[in-house]
C-alpha positions in Angstrom: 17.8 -6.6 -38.3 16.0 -7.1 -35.2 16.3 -5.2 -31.7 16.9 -6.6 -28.8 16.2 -9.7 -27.7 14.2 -12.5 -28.2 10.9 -12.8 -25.4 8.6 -15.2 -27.3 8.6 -17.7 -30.1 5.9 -19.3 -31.7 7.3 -22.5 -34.0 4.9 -24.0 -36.3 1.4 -23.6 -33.9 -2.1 -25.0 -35.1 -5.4 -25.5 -33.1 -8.3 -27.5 -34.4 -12.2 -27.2 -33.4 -13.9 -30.0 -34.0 -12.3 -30.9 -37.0 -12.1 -27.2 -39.0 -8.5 -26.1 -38.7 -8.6 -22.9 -37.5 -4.9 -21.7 -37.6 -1.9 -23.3 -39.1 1.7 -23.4 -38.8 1.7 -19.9 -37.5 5.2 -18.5 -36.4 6.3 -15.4 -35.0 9.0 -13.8 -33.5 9.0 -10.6 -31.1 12.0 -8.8 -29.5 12.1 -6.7 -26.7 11.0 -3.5 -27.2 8.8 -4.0 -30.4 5.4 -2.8 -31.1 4.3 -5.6 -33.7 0.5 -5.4 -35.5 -1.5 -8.4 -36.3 -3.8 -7.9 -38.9 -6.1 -10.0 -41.2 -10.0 -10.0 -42.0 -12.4 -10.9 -39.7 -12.6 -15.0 -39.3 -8.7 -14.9 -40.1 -7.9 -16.5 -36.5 -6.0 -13.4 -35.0 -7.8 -14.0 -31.8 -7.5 -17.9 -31.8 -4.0 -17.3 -32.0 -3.8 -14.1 -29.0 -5.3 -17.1 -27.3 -2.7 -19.3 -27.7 -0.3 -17.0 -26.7 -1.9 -16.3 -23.7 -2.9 -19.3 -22.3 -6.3 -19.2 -22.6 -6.1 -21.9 -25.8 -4.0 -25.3 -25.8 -2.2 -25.5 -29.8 -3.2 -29.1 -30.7 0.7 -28.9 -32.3 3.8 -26.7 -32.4 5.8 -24.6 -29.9 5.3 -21.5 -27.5 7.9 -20.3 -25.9 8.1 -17.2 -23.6 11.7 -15.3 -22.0 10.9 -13.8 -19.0 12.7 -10.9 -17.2 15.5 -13.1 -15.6 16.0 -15.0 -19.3 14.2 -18.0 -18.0 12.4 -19.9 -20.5 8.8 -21.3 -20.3 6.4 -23.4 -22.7 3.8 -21.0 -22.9 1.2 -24.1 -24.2 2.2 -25.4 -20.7 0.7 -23.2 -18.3 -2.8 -21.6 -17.4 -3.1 -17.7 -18.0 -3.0 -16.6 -14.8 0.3 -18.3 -14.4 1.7 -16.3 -17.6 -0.2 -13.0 -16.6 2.6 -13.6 -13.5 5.6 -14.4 -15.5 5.4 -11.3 -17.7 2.5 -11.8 -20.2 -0.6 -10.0 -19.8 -3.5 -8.9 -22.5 -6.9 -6.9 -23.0 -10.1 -8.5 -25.1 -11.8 -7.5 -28.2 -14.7 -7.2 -25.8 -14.3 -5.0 -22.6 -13.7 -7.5 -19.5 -13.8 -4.6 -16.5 -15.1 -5.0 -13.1 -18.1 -2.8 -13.5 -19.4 -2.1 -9.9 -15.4 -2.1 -8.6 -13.7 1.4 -8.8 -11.8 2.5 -11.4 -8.5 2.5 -8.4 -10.0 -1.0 -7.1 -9.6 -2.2 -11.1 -6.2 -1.6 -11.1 -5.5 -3.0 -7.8 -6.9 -6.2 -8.5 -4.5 -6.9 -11.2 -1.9 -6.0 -9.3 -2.1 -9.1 -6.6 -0.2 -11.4 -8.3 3.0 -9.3 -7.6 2.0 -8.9 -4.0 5.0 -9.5 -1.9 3.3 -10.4 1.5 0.6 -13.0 2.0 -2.3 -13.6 3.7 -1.2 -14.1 7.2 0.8 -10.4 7.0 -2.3 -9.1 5.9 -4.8 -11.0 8.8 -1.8 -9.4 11.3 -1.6 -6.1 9.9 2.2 -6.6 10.0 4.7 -4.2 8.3 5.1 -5.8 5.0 1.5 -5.4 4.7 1.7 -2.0 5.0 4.9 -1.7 2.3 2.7 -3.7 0.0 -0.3 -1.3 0.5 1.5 1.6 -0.2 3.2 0.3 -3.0 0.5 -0.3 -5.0 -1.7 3.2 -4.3 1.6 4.4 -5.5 1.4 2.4 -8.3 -2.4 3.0 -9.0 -2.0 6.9 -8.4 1.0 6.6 -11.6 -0.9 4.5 -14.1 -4.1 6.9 -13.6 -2.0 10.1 -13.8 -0.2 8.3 -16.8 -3.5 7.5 -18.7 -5.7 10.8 -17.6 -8.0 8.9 -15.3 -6.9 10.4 -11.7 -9.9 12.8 -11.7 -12.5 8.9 -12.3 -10.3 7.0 -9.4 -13.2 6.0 -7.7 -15.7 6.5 -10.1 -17.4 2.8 -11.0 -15.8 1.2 -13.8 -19.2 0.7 -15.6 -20.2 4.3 -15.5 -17.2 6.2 -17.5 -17.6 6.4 -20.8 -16.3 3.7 -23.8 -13.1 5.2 -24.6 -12.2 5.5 -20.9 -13.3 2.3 -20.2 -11.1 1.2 -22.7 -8.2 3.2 -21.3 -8.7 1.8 -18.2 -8.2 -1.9 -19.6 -4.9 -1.6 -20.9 -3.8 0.3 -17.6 -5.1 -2.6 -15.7 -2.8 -4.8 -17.8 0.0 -2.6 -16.8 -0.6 -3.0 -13.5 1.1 -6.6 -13.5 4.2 -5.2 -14.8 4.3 -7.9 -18.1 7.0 -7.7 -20.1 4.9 -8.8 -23.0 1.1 -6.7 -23.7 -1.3 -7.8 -25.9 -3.9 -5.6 -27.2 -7.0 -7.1 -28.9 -8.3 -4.4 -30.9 -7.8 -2.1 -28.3 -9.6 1.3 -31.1 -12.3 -0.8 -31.3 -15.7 1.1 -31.1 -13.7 4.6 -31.1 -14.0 8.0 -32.7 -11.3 9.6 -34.7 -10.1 11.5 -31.9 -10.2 8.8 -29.4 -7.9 6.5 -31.8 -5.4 9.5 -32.3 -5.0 9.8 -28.5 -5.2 5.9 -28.4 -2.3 5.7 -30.3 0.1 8.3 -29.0 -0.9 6.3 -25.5 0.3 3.2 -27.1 3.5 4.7 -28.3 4.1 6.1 -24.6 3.4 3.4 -22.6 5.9 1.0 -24.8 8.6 3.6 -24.6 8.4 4.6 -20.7 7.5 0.8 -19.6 10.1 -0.7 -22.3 7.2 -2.9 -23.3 7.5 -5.4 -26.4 3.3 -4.9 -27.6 1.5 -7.3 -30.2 -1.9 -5.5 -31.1 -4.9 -7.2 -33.7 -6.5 -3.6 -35.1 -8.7 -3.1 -37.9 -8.3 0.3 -37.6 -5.4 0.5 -40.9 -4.4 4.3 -39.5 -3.3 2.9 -36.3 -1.6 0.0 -37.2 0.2 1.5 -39.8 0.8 4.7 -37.8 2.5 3.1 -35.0 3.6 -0.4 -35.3 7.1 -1.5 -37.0 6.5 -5.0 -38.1 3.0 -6.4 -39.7 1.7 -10.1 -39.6 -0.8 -10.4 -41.9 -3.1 -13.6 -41.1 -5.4 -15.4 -43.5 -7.8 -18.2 -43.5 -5.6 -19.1 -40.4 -2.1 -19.2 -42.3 0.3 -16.0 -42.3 0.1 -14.2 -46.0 3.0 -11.8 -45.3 5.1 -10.5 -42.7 6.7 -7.1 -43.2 7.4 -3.5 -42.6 3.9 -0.8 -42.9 4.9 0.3 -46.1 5.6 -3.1 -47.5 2.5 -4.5 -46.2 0.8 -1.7 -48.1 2.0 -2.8 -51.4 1.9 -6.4 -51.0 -0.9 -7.5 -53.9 -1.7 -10.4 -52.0 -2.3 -8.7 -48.9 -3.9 -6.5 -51.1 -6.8 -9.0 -52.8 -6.7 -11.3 -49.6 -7.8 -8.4 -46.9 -8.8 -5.8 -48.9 -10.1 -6.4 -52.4 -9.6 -4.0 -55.1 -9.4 -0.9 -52.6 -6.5 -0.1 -51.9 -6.6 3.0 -50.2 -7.8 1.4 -47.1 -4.1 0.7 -46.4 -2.7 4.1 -46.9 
């Protein structure tokens, strides 16, 4: 039984490079409010298809179809990312994509634009709606970094806190546009024990206080399994299985395909 409902479909999606098939008929579902994993080994196409979904990649077939906040429907292959980041879908990288000589306030800020109520003539004029919009979003910007433990680094550069912080301070900058939908590309990526712990128990927050629906590609196998409800397990581009933690974790094929003869890795 699944909760909620429906935000975003993917029917039958495939890309091809140059010939090589990278991933094929891939199809998911997500529901609001669900904190799904997306796991596979490396070269398995769990970033070609977080690609797709967000716009930064065109499927050369199939369907992507995204429910906003007010139930309209959009063909997510249709439009450019920054147009999706606006409509409700927004999304860290495997690879840290801060502003680095911006602030770690000024980070925030800058993702929070695109829901801007006033435009560029209220802000030439200083006029009131200016203000409102200024104040809303230090409001805004003082909550995330209370939220995420970074009020103290506000305007600290983004390039000088440390790795996990600077992590931390991705996914709050993805928060900043208010998405309905958050995708985290191996977001424990590069972190200590201790960091992941608190990286999880962040993830867990932020999707029950924002009433977030979150996709996440880990290959940390504590994380994922501590934390998410439904697993996609992706393989030479094609789903294996699909599937609660603790029937992903006794799936043989899942089992030989990701992790060989070890399977303790899963536990």
């Amino acid at each position: 039984m699944k909760p909620n409902k429906l935000i975003l479909k993917a029917c039958d999606i495939s890309i091809v490079f140059g010939g090589l098939q990278a991933v094929s008929n891939f199809n998911m579902e997500l529901y609001e409010g669900q904190l799904v994993g997306l796991i596979g080994p490396n070269g398995a196409g769990k970033t070609t298809v977080f690609n797709m979904l967000s716009g930064v990649y065109t499927p050369t077939s199939g369907t992507i179809t995204f429910i906003d906040k007010k139930k309209n429907s959009y063909l997510v292959n249709k439009k450019k990312p920054y147009r999706l980041n606006k409509i409700g879908i927004a999304r860290t990288f495997q690879n840290i994509r801060l502003f680095g000589n911006l602030t770690v306030a000024d980070n925030i800020r800058v993702a929070m634009h695109s829901k801007r109520k006033s435009g560029v003539i209220a802000a030439i004029l200083r006029l009131p709606a200016y203000f409102r919009d200024e104040a809303h979003m230090n409001a805004r910007v003082g909550h995330l970094l209370k939220l995420f433990g970074l009020t103290a680094k506000r305007n600290e550069l983004a390039k000088n806190l440390p790795y996990g912080e600077q992590r931390k301070l991705e996914i709050c900058r993805a928060l900043a546009s208010n998405p309905r939908l958050l995708l985290l590309d191996e977001p424990a990526a590069g972190m200590n024990p201790q960091e992941t712990k608190e990286l999880m128990d962040l993830i867990a927050l932020i999707r029950n206080r924002f009433k977030l629906t979150i996709l996440l590609i880990e290959h940390d196998m504590k994380l994922v399994m501590g934390i998410c409800e439904e697993i996609y397990v992706l393989n030479y581009g094609k789903v294996l299985a699909v599937g609660k933690p603790e029937e992903i974790q006794k799936n043989p094929e899942v089992i030989k395909a990701y992790l060989g003869s070890d399977a303790e890795v899963l536990s």
